[in-house]
C-alpha positions as CSV (number, residue, x, y, z in Angstrom):
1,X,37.5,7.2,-47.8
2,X,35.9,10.7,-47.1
3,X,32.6,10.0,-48.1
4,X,33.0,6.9,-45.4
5,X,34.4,9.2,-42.7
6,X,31.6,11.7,-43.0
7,X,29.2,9.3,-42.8
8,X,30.2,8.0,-39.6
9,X,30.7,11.3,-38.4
10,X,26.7,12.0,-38.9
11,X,26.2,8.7,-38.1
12,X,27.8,9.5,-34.3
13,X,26.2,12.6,-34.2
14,X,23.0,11.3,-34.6
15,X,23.5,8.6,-32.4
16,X,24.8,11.2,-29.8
17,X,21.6,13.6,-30.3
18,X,19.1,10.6,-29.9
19,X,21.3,9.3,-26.4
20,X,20.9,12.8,-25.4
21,X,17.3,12.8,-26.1
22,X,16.0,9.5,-24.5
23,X,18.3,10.1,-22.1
24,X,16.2,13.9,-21.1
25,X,12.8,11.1,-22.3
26,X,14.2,9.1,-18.9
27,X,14.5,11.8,-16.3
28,X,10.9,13.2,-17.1
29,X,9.5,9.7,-16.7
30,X,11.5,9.3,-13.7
31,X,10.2,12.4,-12.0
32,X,6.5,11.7,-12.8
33,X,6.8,8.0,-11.3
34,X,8.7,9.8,-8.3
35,X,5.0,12.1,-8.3
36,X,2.9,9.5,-8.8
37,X,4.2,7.5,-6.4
38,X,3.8,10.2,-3.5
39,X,0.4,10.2,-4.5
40,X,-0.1,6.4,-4.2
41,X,1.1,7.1,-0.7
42,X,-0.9,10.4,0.2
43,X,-4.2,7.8,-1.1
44,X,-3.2,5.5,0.7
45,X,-3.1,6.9,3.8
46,X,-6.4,8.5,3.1
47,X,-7.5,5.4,2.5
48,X,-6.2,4.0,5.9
49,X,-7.6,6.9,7.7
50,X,-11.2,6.3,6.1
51,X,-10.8,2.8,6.7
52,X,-10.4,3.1,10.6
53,X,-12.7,6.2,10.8
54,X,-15.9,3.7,9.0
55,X,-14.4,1.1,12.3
56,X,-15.4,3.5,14.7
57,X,-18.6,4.7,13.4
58,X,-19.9,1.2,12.8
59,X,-19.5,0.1,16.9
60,X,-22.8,-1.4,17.6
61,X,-23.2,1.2,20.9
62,X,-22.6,4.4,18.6
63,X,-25.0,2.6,16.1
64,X,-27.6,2.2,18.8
65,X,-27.3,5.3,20.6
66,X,-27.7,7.4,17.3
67,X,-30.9,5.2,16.5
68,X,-32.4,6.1,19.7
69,X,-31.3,9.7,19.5
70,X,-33.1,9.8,16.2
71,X,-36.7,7.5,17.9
72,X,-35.7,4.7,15.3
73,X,-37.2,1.1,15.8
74,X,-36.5,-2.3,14.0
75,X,-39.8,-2.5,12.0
76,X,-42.3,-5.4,13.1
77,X,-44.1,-7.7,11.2
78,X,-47.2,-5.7,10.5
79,X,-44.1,-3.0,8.9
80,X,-42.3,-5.3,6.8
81,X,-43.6,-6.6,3.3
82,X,-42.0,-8.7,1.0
83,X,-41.2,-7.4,-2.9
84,X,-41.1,-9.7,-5.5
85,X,-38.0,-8.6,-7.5
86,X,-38.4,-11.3,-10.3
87,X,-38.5,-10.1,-13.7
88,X,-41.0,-11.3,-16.5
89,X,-43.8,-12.3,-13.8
């Protein structure tokens, strides 16, 4: 009977020492999804502040007042040409 009881004394100390040890496994997971999760958010609002900042700068006005600050012009016929982009010709 000795031999038994000391057994399932290791046994429970074992089993205590791994609970103890996924249990500390747990919290650190735990904190980085806490992390990673406050950095989904600080992208996402990075995201959302690109996002409207690429809506104003594509307003047709801002587009066409920048094109005639810099002297641009749509290109004419005599300026376009036509590239054949097929392979093996």
């Amino acid at each position: 009977m000795g031999k038994l009881n000391l057994a399932l004394y290791v046994l429970t100390l074992v089993s205590g020492f791994a609970m103890v040890h996924m249990r500390s496994d747990l919290s650190q997971a735990y904190v980085q999804l806490l992390k990673e999760q406050r950095k989904e958010v600080l992208l996402n609002e990075d995201f959302n502040r690109l996002k409207l900042a690429q809506a104003q700068l594509s307003e047709s006005h801002l587009i066409q007042a920048n094109a005639a600050k810099q002297q641009l012009h749509l290109p004419g016929l005599g300026e376009t040409r036509i590239i054949d982009a097929v392979l093996g010709r």
